[in-house]
C-alpha positions, -999 to 999 in steps of 0.1 A, spaced: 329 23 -3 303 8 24 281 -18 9 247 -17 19 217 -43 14 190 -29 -9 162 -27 11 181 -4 32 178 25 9 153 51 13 149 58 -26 148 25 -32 112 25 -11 100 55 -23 106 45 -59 88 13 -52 59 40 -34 58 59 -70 57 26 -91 28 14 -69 9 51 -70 14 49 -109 -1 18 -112 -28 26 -94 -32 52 -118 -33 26 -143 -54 -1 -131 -90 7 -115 -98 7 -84 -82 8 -50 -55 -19 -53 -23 -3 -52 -25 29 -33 -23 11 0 11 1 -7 21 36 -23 15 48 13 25 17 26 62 18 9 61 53 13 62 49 49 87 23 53 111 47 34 108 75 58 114 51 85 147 39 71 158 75 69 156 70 107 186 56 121 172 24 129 187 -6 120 158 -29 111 164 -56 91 145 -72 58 122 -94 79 114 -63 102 108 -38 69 87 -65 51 68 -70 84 63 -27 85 53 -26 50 26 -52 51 12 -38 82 15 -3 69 -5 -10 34 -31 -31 53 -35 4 76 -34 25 49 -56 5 21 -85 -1 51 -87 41 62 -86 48 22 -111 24 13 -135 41 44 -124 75 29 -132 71 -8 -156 45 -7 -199 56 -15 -216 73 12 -244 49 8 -239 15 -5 -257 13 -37 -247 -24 -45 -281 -51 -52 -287 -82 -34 -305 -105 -53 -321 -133 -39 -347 -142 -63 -337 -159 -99 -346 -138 -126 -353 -166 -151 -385 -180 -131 
């Protein structure tokens, strides 16, 4: 039997995907679902036939979560941003 290195395993990155997309179930906020879709990704792109190496996958899956967490953050954020400035202090 053919050894292969870890990272080059699809299910390998698209359990990593589900870990990530369950704890962003767990945790609030928008953290993790960017590398959900991120690792997601990467793992249908080592079904390809490719050859990339650990550098060149770690290099993909940053790139790919930054893409992904930035559109999802424009998608799901508040139509209007409701958040105060406040310039004055309240205690004078």
């Amino acid at each position: 039997m053919m050894e292969m290195a870890v990272w080059t395993l699809w299910w390998v990155w698209l359990s990593a995907a589900l870990g990530f997309a369950i704890l962003e179930v767990m945790v609030p906020g928008f953290i993790f679902l960017g590398f959900a879709v991120g690792a997601g990704v990467v793992a249908l792109l080592v079904l390809l036939p490719l050859g990339l190496g650990l550098t060149a996958l770690m290099a993909l899956f940053a790139i790919l979560s930054l893409i992904a967490w930035v559109v999802l953050r424009r998608v799901f954020s508040a139509p209007d941003d409701q958040s105060r400035v406040i310039r004055d202090d309240i205690n004078k």
